[in-house]
Backbone as CSV, one residue per row, in Angstrom:
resi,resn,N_x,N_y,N_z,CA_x,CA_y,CA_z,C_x,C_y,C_z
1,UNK,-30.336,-4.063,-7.855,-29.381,-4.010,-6.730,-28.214,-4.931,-7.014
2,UNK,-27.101,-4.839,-6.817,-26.142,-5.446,-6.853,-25.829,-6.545,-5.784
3,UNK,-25.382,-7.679,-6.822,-25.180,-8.971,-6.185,-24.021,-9.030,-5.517
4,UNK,-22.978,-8.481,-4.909,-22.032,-8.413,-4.491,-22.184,-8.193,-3.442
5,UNK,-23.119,-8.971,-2.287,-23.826,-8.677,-0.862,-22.673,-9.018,0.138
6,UNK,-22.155,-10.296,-0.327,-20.823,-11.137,0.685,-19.559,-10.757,-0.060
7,UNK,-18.788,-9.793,0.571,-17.520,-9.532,-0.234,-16.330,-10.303,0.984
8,UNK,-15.119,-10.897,0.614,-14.180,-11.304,1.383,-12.601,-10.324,0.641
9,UNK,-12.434,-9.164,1.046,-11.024,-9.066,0.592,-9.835,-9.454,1.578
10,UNK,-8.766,-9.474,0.067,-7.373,-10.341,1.091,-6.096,-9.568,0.592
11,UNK,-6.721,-8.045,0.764,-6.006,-7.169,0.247,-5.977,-5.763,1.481
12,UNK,-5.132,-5.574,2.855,-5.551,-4.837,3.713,-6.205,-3.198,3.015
13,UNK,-5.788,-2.492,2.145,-6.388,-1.153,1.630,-7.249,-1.735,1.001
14,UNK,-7.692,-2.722,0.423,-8.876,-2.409,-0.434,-9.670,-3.060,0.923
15,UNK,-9.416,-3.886,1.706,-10.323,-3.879,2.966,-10.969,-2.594,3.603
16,UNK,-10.126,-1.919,3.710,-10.843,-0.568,4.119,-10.927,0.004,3.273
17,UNK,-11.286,0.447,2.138,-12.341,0.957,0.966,-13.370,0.432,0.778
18,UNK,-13.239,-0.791,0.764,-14.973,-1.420,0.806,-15.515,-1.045,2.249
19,UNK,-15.197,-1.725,3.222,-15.605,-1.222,4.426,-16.290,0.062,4.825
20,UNK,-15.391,1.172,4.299,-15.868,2.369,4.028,-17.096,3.154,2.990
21,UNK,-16.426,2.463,2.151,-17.658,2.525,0.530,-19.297,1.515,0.824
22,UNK,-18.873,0.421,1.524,-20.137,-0.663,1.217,-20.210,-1.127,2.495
23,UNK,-21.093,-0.443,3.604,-20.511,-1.035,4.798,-21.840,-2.411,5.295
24,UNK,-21.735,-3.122,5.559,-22.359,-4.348,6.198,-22.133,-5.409,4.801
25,UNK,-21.139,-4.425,3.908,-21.187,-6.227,3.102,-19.779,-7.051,3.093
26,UNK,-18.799,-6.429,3.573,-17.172,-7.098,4.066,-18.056,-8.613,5.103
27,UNK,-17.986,-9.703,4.701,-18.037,-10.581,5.577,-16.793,-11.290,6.246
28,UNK,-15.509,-10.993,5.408,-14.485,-11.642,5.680,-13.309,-10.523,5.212
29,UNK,-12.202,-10.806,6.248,-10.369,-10.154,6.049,-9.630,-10.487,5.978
30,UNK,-8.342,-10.324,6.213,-7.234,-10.669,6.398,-6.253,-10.330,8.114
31,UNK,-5.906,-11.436,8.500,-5.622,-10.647,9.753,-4.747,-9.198,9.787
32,UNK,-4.244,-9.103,8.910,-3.340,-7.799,8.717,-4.231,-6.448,8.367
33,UNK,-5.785,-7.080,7.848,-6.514,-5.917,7.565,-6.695,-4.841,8.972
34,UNK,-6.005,-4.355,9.580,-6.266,-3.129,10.460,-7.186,-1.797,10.573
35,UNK,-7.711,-1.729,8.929,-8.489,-0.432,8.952,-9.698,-0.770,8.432
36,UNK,-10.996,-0.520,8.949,-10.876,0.591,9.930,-10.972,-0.027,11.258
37,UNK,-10.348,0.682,12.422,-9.862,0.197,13.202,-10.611,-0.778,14.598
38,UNK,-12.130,-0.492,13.947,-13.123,-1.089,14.707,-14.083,-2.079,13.624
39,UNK,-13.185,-2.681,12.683,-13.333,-3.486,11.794,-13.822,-5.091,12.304
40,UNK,-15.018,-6.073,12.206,-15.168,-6.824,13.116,-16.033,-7.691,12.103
41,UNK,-15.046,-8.502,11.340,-15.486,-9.360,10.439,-14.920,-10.837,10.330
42,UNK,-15.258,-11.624,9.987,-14.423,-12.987,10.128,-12.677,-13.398,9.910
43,UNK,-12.144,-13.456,10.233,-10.915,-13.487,10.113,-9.989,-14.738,9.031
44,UNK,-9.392,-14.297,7.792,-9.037,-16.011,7.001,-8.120,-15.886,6.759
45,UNK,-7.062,-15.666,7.983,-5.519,-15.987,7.650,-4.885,-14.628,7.187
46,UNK,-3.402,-14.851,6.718,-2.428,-13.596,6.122,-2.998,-13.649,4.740
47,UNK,-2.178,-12.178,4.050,-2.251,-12.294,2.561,-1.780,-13.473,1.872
48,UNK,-0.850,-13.751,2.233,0.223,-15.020,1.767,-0.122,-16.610,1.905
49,UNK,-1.006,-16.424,3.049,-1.521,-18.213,3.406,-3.124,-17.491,3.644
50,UNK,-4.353,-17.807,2.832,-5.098,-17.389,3.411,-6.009,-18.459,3.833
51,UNK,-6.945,-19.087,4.828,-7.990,-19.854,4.394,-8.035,-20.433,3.555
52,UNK,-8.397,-20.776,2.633,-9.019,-20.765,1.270,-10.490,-21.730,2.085
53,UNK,-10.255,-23.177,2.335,-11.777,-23.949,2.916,-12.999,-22.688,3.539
54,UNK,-11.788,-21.713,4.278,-12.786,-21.217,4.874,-13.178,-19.886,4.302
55,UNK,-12.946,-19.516,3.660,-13.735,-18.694,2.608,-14.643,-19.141,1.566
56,UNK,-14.212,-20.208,1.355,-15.566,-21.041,-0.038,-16.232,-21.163,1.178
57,UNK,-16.352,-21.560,2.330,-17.342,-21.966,3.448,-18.045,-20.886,3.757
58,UNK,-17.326,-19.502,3.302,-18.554,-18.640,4.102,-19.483,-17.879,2.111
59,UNK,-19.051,-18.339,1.851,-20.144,-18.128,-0.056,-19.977,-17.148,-0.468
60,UNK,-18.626,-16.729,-0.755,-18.503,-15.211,-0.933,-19.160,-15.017,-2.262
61,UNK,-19.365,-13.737,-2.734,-20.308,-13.433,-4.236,-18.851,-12.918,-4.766
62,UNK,-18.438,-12.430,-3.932,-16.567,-12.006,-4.249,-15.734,-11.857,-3.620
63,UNK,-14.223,-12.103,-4.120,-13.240,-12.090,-2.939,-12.577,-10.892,-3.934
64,UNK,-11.688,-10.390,-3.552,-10.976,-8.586,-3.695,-9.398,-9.445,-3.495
65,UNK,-8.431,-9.561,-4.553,-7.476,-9.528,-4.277,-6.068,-8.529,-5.086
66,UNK,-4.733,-9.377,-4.986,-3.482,-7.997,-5.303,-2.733,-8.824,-6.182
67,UNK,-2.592,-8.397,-7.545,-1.542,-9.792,-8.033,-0.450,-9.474,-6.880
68,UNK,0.506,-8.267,-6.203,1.470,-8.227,-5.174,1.343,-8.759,-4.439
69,UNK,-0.019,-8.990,-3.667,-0.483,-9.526,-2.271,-0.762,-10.713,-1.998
70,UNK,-1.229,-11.270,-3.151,-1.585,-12.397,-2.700,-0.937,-13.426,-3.714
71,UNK,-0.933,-14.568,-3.357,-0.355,-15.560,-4.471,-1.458,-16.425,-5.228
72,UNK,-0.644,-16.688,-6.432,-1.584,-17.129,-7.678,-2.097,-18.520,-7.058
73,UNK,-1.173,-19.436,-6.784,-1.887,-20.832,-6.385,-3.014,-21.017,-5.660
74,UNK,-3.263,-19.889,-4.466,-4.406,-19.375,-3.603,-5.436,-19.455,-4.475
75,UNK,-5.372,-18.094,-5.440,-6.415,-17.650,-6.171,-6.897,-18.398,-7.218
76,UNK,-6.327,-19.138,-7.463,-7.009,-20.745,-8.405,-7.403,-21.479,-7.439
77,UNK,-6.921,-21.559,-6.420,-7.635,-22.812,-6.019,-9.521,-22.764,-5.308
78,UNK,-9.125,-20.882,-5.199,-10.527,-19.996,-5.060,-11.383,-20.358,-6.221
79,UNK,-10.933,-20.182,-7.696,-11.514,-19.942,-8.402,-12.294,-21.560,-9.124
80,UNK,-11.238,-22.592,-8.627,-11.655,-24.037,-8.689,-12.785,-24.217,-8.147
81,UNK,-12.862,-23.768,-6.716,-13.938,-23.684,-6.283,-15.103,-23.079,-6.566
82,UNK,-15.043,-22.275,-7.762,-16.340,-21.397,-7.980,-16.813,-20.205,-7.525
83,UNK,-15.584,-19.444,-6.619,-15.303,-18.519,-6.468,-15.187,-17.159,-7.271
84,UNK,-15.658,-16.012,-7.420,-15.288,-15.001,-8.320,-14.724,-14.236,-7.644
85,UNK,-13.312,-14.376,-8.297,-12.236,-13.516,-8.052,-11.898,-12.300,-8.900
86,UNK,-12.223,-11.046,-7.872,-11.509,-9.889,-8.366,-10.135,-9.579,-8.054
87,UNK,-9.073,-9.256,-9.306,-7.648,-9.688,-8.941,-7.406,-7.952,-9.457
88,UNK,-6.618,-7.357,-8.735,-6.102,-5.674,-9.227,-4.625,-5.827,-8.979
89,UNK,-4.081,-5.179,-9.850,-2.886,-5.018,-10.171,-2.154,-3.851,-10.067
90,UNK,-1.502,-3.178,-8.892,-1.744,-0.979,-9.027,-0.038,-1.479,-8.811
91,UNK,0.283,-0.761,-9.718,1.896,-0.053,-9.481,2.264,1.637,-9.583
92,UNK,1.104,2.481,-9.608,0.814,3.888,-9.558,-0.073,4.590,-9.150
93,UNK,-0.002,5.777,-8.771,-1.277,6.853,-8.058,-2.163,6.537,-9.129
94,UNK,-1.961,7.061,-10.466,-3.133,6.990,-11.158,-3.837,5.372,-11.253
95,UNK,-2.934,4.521,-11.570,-3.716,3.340,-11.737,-4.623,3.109,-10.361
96,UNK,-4.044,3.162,-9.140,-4.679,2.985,-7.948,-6.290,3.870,-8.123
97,UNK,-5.830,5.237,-8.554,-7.271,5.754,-8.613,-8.385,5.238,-9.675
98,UNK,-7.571,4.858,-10.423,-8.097,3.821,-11.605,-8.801,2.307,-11.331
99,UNK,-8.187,2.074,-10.772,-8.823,0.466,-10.081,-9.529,0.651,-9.188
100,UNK,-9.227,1.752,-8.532,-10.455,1.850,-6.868,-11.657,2.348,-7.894
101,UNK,-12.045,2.935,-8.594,-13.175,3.510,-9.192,-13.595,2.598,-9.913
102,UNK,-12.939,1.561,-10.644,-13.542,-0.003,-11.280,-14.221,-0.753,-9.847
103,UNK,-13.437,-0.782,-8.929,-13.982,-1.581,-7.664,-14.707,-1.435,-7.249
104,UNK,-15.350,0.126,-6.718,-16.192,0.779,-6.322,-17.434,0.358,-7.350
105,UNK,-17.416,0.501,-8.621,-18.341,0.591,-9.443,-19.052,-1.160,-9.298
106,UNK,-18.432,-2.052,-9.204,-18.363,-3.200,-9.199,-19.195,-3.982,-8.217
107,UNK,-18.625,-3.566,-7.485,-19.766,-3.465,-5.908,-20.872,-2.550,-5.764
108,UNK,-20.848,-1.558,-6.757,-21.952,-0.817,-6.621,-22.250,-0.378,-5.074
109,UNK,-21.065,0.541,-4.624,-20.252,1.031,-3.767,-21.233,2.821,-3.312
110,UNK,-21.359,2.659,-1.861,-22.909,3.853,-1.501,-22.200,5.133,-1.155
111,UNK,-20.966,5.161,-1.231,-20.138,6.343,-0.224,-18.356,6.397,-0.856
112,UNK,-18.297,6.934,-2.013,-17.208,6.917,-2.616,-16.130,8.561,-2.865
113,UNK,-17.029,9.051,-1.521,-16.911,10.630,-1.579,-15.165,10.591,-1.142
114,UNK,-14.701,9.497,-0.276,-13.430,9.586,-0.341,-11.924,9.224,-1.547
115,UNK,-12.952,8.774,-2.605,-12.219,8.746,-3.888,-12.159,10.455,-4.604
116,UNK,-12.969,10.868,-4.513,-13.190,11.924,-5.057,-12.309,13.317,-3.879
117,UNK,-12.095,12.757,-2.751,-11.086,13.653,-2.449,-9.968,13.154,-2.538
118,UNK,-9.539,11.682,-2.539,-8.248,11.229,-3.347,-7.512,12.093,-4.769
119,UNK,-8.585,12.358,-5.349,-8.504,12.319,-6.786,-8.052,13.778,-6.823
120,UNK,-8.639,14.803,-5.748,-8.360,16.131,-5.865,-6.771,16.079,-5.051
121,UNK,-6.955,15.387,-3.990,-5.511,14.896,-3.356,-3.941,15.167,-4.015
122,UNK,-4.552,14.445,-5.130,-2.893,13.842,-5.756,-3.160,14.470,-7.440
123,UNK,-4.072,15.429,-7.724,-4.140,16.238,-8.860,-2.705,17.146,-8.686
124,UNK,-2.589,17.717,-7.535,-1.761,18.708,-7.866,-1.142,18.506,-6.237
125,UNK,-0.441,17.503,-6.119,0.169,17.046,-4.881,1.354,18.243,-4.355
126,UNK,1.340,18.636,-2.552,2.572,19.358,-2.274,3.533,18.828,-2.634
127,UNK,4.834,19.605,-2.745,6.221,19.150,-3.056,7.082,18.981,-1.709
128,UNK,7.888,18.085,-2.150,8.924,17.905,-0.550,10.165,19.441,-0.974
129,UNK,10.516,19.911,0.262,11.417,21.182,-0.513,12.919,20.578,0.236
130,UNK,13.606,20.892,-0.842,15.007,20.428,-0.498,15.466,21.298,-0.219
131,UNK,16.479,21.320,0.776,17.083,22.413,1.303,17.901,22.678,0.702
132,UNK,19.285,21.428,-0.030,19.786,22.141,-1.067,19.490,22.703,-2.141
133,UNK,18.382,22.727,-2.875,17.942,22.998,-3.883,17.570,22.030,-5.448
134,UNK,17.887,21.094,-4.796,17.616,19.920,-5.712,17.075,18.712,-5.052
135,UNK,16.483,17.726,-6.305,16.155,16.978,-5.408,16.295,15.827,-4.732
136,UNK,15.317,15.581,-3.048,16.238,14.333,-2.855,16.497,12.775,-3.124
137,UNK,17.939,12.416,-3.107,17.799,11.420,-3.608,17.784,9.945,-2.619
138,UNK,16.874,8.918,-2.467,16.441,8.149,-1.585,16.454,6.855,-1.959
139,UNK,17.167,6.356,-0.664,16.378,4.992,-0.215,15.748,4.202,0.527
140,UNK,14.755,3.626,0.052,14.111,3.291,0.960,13.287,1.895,1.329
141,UNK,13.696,1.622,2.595,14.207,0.361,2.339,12.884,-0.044,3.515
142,UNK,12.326,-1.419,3.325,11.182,-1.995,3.434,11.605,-2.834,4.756
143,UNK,12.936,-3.551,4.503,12.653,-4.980,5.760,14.778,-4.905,6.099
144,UNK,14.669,-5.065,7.161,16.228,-5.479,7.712,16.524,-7.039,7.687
145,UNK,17.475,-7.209,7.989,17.988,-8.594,8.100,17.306,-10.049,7.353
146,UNK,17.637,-9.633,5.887,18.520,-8.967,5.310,17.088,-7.597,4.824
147,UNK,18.486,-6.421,4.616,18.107,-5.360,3.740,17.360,-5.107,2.849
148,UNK,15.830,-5.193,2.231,15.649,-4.600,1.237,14.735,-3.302,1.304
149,UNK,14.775,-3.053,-0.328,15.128,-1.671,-0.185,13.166,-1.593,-1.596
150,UNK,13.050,-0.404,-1.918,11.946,-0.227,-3.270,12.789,-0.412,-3.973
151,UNK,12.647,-0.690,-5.401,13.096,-1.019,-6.726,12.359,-0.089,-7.543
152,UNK,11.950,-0.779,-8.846,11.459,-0.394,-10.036,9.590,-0.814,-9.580
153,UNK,9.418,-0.165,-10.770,7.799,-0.326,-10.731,6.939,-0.989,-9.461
154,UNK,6.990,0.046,-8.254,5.958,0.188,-7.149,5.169,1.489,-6.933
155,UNK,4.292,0.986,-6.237,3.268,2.062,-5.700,3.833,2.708,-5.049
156,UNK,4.564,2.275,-4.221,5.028,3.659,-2.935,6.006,4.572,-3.364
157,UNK,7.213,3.705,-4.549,8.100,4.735,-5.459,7.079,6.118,-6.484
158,UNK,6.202,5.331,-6.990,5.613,6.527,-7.394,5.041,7.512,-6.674
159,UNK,4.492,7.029,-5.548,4.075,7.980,-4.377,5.192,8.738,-3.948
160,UNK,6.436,8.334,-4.022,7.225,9.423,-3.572,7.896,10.206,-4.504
161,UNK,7.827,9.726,-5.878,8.116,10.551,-6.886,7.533,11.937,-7.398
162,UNK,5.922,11.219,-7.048,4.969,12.564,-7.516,5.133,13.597,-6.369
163,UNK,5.977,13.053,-5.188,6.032,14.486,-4.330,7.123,14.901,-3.985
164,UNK,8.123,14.649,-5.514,9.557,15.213,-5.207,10.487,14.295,-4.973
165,UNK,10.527,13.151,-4.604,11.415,12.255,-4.445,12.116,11.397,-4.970
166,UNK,13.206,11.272,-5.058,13.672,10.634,-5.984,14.078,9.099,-5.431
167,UNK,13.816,7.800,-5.496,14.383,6.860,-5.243,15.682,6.344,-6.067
168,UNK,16.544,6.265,-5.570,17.645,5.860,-6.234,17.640,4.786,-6.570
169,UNK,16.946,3.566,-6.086,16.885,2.612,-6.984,15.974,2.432,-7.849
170,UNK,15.473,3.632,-8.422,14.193,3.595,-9.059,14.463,2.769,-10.249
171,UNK,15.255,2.305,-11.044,16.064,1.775,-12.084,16.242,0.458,-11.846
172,UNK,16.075,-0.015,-10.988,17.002,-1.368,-10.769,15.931,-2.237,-11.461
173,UNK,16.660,-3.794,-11.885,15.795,-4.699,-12.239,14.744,-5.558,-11.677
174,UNK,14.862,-5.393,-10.091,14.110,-5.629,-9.042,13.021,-4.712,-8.939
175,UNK,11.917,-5.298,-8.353,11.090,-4.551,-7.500,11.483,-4.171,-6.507
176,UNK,11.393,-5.622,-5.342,12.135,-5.168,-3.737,13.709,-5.794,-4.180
177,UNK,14.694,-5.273,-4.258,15.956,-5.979,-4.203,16.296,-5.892,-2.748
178,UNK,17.555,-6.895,-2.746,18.070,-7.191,-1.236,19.315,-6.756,-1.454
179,UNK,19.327,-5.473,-1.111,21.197,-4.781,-1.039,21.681,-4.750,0.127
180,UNK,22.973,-4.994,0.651,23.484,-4.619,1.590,23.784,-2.700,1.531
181,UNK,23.910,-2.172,2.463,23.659,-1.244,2.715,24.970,-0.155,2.362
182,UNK,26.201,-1.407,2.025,27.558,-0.426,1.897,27.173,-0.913,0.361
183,UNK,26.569,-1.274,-0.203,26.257,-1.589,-1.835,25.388,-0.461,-2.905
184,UNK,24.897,0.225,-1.466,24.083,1.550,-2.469,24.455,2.213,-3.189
185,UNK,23.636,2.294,-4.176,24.252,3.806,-4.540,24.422,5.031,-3.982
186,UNK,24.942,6.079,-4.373,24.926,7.446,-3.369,23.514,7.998,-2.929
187,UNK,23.252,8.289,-1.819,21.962,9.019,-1.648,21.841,9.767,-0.589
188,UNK,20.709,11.295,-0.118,21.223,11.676,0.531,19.980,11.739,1.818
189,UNK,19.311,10.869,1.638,18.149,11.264,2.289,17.354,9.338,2.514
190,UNK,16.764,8.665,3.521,16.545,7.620,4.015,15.048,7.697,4.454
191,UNK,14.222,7.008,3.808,12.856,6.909,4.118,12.454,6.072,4.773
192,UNK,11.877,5.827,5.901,11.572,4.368,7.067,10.488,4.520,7.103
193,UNK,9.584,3.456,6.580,7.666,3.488,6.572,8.095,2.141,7.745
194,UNK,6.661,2.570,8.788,6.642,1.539,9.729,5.750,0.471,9.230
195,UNK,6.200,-0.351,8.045,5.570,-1.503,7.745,5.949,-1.504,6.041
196,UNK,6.230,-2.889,5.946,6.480,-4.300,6.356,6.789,-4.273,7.779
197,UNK,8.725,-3.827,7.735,9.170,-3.981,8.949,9.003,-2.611,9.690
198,UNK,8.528,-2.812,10.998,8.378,-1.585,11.552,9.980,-0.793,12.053
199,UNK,9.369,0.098,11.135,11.038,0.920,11.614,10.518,1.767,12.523
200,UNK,11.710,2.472,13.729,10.781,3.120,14.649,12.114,4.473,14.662
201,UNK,12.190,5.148,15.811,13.341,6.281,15.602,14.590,5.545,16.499
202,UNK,14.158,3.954,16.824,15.458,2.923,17.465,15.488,2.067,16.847
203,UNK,15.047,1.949,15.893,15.383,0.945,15.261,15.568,1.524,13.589
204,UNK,16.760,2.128,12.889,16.522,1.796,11.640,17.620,2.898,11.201
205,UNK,17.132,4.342,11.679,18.081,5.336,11.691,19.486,5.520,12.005
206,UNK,19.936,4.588,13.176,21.342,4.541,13.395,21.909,3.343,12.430
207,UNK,21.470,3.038,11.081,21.880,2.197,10.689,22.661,3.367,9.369
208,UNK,21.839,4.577,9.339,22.196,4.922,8.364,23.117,6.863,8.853
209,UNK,24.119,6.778,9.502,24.698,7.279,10.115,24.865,8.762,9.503
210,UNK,24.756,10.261,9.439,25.175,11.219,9.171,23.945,11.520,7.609
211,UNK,23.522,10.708,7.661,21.845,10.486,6.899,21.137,11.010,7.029
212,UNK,20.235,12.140,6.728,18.804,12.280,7.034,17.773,11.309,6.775
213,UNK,17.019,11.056,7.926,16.050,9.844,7.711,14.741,10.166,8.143
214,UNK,13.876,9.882,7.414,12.458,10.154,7.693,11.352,9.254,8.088
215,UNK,11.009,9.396,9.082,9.965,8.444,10.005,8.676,8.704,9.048
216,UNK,7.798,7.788,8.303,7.098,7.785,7.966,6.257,6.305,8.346
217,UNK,4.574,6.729,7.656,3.594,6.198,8.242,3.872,5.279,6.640
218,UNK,4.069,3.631,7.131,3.862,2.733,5.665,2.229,3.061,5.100
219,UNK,1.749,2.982,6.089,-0.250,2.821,5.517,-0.163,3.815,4.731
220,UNK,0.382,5.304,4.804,-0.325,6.476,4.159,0.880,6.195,2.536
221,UNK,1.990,5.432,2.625,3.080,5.460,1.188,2.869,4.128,1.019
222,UNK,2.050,3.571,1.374,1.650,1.966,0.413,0.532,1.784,0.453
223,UNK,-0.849,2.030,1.182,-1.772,1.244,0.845,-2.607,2.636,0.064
224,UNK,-3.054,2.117,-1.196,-4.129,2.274,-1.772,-5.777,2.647,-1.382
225,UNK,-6.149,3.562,-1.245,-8.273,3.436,-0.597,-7.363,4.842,0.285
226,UNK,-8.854,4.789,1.096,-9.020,6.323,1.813,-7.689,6.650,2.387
227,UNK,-6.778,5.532,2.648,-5.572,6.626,3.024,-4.821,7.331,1.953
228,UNK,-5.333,7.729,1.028,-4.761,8.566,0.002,-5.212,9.822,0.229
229,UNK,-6.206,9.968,0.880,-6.571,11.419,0.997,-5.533,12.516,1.412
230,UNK,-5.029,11.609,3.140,-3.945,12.657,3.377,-2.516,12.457,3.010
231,UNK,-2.434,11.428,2.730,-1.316,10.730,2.206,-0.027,12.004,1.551
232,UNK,-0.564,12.884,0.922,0.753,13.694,0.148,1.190,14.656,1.285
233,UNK,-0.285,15.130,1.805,0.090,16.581,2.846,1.082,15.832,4.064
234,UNK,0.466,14.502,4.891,1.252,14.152,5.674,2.920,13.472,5.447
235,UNK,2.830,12.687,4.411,4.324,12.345,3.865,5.096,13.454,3.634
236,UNK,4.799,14.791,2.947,5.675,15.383,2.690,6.246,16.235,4.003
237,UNK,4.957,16.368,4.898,5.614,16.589,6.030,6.260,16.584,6.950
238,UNK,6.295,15.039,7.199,6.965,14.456,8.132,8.640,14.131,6.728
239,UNK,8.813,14.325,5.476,9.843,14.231,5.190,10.760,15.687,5.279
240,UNK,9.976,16.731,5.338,10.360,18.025,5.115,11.079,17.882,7.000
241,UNK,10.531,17.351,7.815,11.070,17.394,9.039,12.226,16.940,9.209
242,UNK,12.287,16.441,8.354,14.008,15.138,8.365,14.618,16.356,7.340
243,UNK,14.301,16.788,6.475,15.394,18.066,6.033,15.509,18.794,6.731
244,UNK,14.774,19.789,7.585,15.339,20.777,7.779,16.404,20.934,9.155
């Protein structure tokens, strides 16, 4: 049987993959962990400041973290402690399906049937259809005041690539850069995930005037674990709504 009885992740999607996959062994979260939504485990702070006393205090066998999510000084000072830290690194669909199936295996994980519809998921993902006939080109931008926007090498850019989308800053030397908004490049189409910053249909859209802009769900175009299942059918939908 696998020793991985006390797991603490400080990673909200891989919180709900274990949860889901291994259920009574999550002893500890992150307050931002939200899913699943009747989730009722000890609480150790944000990704960014977590606990740390109080996670060596509760004996984890492992903690689950993001080189994105969490910061390195944290995770040494975990590992000072004698902590075993699992650290994942996903900047793509495939790697994500790649690391959740190392994780799963790791934990020796009882219910992984939602990887396996991930996997059929994003084999042969719907396409977003452009009305002009080509495709669209996007930005999409994470947090206001100040502005930033996706960059280069992320998860959610590839998520919107594999379903037709083009981010226009897909190039830049940044990950998240901070552009002002008359600084873009040309684009013809505006993606708003409600998280980081929650964009809503009053807050975000009148910023980007004569724009098509698309209300999307952040959980289903950033986090990693079971929300990948619907993740392509619903994104492309709710973007196909902002085209037509």
């Amino acid at each position: 049987m696998t020793t991985q009885q006390r797991i603490v992740s400080l990673v909200p999607s891989l919180t709900e993959a274990v949860a889901v996959s291994a259920p009574g062994r999550l002893v500890a979260a992150t307050d931002w962990c939200t899913h699943p939504v009747d989730l009722d485990v000890t609480r150790v702070g944000g990704t960014k400041n977590p606990d740390v006393p109080a996670i060596v205090a509760l004996q984890p066998d492992l903690v689950i973290a993001n080189a994105e999510e969490n910061r390195e000084p944290d995770l040494e000072a975990l590992r000072a402690a004698g902590v075993n830290v699992h650290l994942t690194d996903i900047r793509t669909v495939t790697g994500a399906l790649t690391s959740l199936r190392e994780l799963m295996h790791l934990i020796d994980a009882e219910d992984t049937e939602w990887l396996d519809l991930a996997d059929a998921a994003w084999s042969e993902p719907p396409q977003v259809n452009a009305t002009s006939g080509s495709q669209p080109q996007a930005v999409i931008p994470i947090w206001r005041r100040p502005w930033m926007h996706l960059g280069s090498d992320t998860y959610a850019g590839d998520v919107l690539a594999r379903l037709g989308v083009a981010n226009v800053l897909a190039r830049h030397p940044e990950r998240y850069p901070k552009i002002a908004l008359d600084e873009l490049p040309p684009y013809d189409l505006v993606v708003l995930p409600d998280e980081p910053y929650v964009f809503t249909a009053d807050d975000g859209p009148e910023a980007f005037t004569g724009t098509q802009a698309a209300l999307v769900s952040g959980r289903l175009l950033t986090w990693y674990g079971p929300a990948m299942v619907d993740a392509p059918a619903q994104l492309v939908s709710a973007i196909n709504a902002a085209l037509r």
